[in-house]
TORPA-643321 format. One record per residue (C-alpha): residue in one letter; x, y negated, z negated. Coordinates in steps of 0.02 Angstrom, whole numbers, padded with zeros to 5 digits, always signed. Layout:
N
AXYZ
...
REM end
This chain:
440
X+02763-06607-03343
X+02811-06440-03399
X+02989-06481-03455
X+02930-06641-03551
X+02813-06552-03652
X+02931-06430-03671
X+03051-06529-03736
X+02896-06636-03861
X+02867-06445-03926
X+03080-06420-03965
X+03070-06584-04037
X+02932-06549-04167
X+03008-06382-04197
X+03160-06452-04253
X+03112-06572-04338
X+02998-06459-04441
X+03129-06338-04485
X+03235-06514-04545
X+03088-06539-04650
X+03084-06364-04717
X+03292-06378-04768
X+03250-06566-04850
X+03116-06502-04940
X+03195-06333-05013
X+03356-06447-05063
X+03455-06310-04976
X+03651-06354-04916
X+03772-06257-04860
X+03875-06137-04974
X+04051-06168-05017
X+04139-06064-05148
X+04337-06111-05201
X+04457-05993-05286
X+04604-06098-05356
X+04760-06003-05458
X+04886-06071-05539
X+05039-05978-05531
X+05124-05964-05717
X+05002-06088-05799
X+05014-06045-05976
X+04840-06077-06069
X+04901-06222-06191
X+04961-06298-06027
X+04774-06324-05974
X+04690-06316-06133
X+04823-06388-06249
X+04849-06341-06448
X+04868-06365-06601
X+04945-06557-06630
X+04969-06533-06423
X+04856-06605-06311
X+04816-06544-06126
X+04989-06577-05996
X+04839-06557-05877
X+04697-06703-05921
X+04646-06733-05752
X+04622-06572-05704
X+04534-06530-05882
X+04401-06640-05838
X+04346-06568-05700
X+04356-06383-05790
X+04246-06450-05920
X+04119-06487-05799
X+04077-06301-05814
X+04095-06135-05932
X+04269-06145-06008
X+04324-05984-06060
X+04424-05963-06188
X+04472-05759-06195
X+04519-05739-06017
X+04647-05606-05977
X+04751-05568-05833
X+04787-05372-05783
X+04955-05413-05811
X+05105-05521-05839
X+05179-05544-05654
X+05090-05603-05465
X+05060-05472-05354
X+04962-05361-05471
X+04868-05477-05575
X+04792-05539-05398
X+04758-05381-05302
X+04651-05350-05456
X+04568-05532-05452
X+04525-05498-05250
X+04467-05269-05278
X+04409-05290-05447
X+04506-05132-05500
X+04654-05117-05628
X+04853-05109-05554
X+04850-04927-05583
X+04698-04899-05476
X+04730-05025-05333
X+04928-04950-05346
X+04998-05131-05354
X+05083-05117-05531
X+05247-05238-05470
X+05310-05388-05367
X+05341-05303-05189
X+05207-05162-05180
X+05088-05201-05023
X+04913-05190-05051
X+04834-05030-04955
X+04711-05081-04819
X+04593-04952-04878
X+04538-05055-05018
X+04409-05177-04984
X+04442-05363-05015
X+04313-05477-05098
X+04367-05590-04930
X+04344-05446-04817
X+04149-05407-04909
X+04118-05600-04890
X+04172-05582-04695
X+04058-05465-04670
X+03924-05574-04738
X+03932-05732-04642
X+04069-05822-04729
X+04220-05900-04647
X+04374-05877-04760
X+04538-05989-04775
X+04671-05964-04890
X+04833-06093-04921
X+04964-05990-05033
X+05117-06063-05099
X+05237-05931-05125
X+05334-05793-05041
X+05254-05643-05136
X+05083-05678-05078
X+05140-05687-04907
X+05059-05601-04774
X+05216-05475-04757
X+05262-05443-04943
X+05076-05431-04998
X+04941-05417-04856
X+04830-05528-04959
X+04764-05580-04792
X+04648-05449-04762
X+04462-05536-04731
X+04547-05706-04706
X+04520-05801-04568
X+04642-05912-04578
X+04778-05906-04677
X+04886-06035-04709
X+05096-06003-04794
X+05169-06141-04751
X+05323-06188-04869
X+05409-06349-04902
X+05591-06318-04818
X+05746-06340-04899
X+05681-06283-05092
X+05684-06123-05165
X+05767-06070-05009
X+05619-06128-04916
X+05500-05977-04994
X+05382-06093-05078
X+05311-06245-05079
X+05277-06388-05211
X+05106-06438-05270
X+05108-06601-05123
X+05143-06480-04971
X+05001-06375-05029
X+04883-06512-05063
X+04903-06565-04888
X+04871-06374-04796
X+04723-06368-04913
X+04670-06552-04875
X+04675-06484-04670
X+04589-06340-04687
X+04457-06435-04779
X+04447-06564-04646
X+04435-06415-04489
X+04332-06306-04615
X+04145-06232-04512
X+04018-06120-04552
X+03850-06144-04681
X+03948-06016-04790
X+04149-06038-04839
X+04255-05950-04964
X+04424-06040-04996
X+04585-05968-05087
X+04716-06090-05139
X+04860-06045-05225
X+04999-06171-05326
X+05150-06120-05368
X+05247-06276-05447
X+05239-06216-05668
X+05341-06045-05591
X+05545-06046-05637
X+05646-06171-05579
X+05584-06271-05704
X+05584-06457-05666
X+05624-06444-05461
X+05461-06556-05430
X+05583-06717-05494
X+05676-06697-05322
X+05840-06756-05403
X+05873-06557-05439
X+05842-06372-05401
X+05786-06334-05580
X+05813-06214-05719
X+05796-06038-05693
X+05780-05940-05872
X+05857-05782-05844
X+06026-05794-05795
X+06047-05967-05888
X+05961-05863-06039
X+06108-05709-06012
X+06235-05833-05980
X+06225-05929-06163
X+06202-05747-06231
X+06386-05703-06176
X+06437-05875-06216
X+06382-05818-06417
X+06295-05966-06437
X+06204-05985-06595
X+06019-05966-06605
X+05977-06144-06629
X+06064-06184-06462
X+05989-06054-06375
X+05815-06133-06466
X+05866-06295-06396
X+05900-06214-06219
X+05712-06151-06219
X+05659-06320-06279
X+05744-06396-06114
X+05651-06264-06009
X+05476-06300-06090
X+05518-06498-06070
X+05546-06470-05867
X+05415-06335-05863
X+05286-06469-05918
X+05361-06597-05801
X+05319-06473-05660
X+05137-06456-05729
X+05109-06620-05721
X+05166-06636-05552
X+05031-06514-05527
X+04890-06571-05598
X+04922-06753-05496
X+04920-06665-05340
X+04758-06530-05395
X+04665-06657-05468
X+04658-06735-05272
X+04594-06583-05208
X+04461-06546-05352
X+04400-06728-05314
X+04362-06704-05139
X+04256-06539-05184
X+04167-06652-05294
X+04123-06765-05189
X+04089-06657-05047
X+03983-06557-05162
X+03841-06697-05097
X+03845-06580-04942
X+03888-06425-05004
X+03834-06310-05136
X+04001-06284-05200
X+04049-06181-05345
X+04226-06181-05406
X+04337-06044-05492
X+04507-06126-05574
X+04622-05978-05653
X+04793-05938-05688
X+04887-05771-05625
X+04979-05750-05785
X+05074-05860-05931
X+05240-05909-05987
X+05349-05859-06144
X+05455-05988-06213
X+05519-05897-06361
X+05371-05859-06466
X+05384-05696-06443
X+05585-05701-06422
X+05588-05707-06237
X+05586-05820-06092
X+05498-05816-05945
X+05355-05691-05894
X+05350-05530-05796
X+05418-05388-05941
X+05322-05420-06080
X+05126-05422-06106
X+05114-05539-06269
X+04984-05665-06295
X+05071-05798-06201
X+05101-05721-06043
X+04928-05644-06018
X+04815-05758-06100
X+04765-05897-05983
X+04655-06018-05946
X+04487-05979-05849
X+04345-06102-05775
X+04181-06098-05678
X+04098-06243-05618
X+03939-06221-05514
X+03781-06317-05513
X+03692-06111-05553
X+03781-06123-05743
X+03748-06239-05889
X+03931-06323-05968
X+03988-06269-06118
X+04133-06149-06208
X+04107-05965-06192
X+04214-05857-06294
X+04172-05675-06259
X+04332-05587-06185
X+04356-05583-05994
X+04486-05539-05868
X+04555-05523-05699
X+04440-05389-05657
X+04275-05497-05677
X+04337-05635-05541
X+04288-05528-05376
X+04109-05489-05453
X+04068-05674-05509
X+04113-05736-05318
X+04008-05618-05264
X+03864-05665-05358
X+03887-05843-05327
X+03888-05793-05162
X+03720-05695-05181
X+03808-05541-05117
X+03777-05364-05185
X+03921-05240-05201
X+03977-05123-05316
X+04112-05167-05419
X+04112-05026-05587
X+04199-05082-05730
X+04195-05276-05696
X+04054-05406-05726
X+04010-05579-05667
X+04051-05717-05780
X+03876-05815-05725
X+03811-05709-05885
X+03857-05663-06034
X+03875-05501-06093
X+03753-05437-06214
X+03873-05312-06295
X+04050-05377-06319
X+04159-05306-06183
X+04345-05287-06208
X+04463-05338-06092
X+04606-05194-06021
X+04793-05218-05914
X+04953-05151-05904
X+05138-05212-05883
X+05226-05209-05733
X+05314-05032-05680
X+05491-05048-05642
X+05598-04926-05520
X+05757-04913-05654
X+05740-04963-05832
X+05767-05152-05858
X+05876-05251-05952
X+05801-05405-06043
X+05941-05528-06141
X+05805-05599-06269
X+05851-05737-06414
X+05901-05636-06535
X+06048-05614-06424
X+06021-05408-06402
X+05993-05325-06246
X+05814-05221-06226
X+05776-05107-06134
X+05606-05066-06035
X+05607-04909-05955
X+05393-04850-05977
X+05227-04893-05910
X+05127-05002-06058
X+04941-05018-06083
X+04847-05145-06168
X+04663-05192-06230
X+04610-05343-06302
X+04463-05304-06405
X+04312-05431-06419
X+04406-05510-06573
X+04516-05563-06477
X+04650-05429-06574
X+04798-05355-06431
X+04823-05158-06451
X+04967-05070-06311
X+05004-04900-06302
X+05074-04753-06178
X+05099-04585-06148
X+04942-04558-06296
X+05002-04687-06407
X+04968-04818-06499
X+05089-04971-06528
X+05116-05111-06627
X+04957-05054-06779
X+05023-05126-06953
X+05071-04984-07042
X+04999-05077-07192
X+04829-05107-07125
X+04723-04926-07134
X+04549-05001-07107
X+04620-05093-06955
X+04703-04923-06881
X+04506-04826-06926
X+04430-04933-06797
X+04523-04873-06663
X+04432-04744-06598
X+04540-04591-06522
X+04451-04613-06365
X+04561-04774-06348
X+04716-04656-06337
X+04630-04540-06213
X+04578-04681-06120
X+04766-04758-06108
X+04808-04568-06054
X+04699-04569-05909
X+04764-04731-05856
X+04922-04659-05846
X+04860-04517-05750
X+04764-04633-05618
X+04937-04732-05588
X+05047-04564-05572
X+04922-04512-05453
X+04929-04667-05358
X+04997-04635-05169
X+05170-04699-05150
X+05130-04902-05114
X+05184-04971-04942
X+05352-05010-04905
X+05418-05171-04886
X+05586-05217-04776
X+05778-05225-04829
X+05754-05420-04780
X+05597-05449-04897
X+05676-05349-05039
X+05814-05470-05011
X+05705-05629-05015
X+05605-05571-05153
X+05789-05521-05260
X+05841-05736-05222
X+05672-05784-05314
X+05703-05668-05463
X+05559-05538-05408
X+05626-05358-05400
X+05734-05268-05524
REM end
């Protein structure tokens, strides 16, 4: 008698506390980080007389705020997304190249959502963002770096192997609460590989080789011309295979509350600014990409205040109603109500570096560089106290830079020198990065 009324009493008390979750609409919470390795922001958002490569994965994006000043903290991988996941810069978090490790003794935004009930899964798609080359995995319970053999010297994988890890951690996925990273790969050099009938273009030594050849400027034009027309092919190829993924969150979003992040790690040069590729320059097209948050907590629409790299930790954790610290970043849920400006650096290099650009000279980058984009959307770099690239022409344009700008590019500078020497990596790794054009 005792157990069946028992049993009447757990019966009424569950289905009370069903009632109670019908009633307050609550699901469980989902939220999904997607980058796009070397997705250039016309790519996504398309130009002038050019429309979107990506339309499938555009319409999605537009479901939510479209940003259209996003910056990364820099023009190459490793740095630009140790500052996504710490929301510092590269010369606080000490990860200012390709090959640096990220210290364990800064916290992850997957380590702060650990500790707060989430489960965390991450598919990645290339060998710097390994566990070994980048310990990314810190917080992550699984993590998932599985490559497609016989490509890139099996160190990466194409947008359909990726789909398919994400796809099954999606179908094992558990827990009310889930943060997801997942990482493509396919617009990064060789261009056009995703075809299968080829290993692609790579820039650089293709670039160097037509160089010696003295080929004329319009060939070497036309050479760039091929790369962007392969490039493209392989962004297609991506936003097929996305667009498959970002359809299943939609449709699971029935049970879950999901809210979605889409960004790019850096750009793409393709001779606009007399250079191919990305990684030693920080002009407009490597570092301006394209940025989206969909999440049924946001109203659509374009926002164009300036944002960056820094911001994406903060906004997870406010979608995930979690409180941390994070000084000198915001959440992109709101808008700012004084224009912020958006700061980065280029990557450090060991030995000074030698760039072959179109105009068929050889430069040379042997300094740390700074940038700022202000709120107008104007770039400013400097070093060492100084200011680059101000039109010598334009006085009222040089009065509103405050000094404080070139103190403020000086402490920078002082931050990164004080920076503890970053963890080593192995010969073999060096070696692997070296075959995928990633250390100089």
């Amino acid at each position: 008698m005792r157990k069946t009324v028992f049993m009447i009493l757990a019966i009424g008390i569950i289905g009370a506390v069903a009632a109670i979750y019908t009633l307050s609409g609550s699901k469980p919470t989902r939220i999904v980080l997607i980058t796009l390795d070397t997705l250039r922001y016309d790519s996504m958002m398309g130009g002038k007389d050019q429309p979107t490569t990506m339309p499938l994965s555009r319409a999605v994006g537009d479901k939510g705020l479209v940003f259209t000043r996003f910056y990364t903290a820099t023009s190459t991988t490793q740095p630009t997304h140790a500052t996504k996941f710490t929301a510092m810069h590269p010369w606080q978090h000490g990860v200012s190249r390709n090959g640096q490790v990220l210290d364990v003794k800064h916290t992850t935004v997957a380590e702060i959502l650990k500790e707060n009930g989430f489960t965390t899964s991450a598919v990645v798609a290339s060998f710097p963002v390994t566990r070994k080359v980048s310990q990314f995995d810190q917080g992550f319970d699984r993590y998932d770096e599985t490559f497609t053999e016989g490509r890139k010297e099996s160190k990466y994988a194409l947008a359909d192997q990726t789909t398919k890890s994400i796809m099954r951690q999606l179908d094992t996925a558990e827990g009310d609460k889930q943060f997801f990273w997942f990482h493509y790969y396919d617009p990064h050099a060789p261009y056009g590989d995703t075809s299968g009938q080829f290993r692609g273009f790579t820039p650089k030594p293709q670039l160097e080789r037509a160089v010696q050849r003295g080929e004329s400027r319009e060939q070497l034009n036309q050479m760039v011309a091929k790369f962007r027309q392969y490039y493209d092919m392989d962004v297609k190829y991506l936003d097929q295979h996305l667009s498959q993924v970002l359809q299943r969150l939609e449709t699971e979003s029935k049970k879950y509350d999901t809210h979605l992040i889409i960004t790019s790690d850096h750009g793409e040069s393709f001779g606009e600014d007399g250079s191919v590729a990305h990684g030693k320059r920080i002009t407009r097209w490597q570092i301006h990409v394209p940025a989206f948050v969909i999440s049924p907590r946001i109203t659509p629409g374009m926002r164009d205040d300036v944002a960056g790299s820094i911001d994406i930790m903060p906004t997870i954790l406010d979608l995930a109603n979690v409180q941390h610290n994070t000084p000198g970043a915001r959440s992109l849920l709101q808008k700012p109500k004084q224009p912020t400006p958006a700061f980065g650096m280029r990557r450090t290099f060991e030995i000074p570096f030698e760039e072959t650009r179109l105009d068929g000279k050889v430069h040379i980058h042997d300094y740390d560089l700074f940038f700022i984009v202000y709120p107008d959307g104007r770039i400013f770099r400097g070093n060492q106290g100084k200011l680059l690239d101000l039109p010598q022409q334009d006085n009222a344009m040089a009065k509103t830079l405050p000094s404080a700008l070139k103190r403020q590019f000086s402490q920078f500078e002082d931050e990164l020198n004080g920076q503890p020497p970053a963890g080593q990596i192995d010969l073999a790794v060096i070696e692997e990065l070296k075959k995928l054009g990633y250390t100089q």
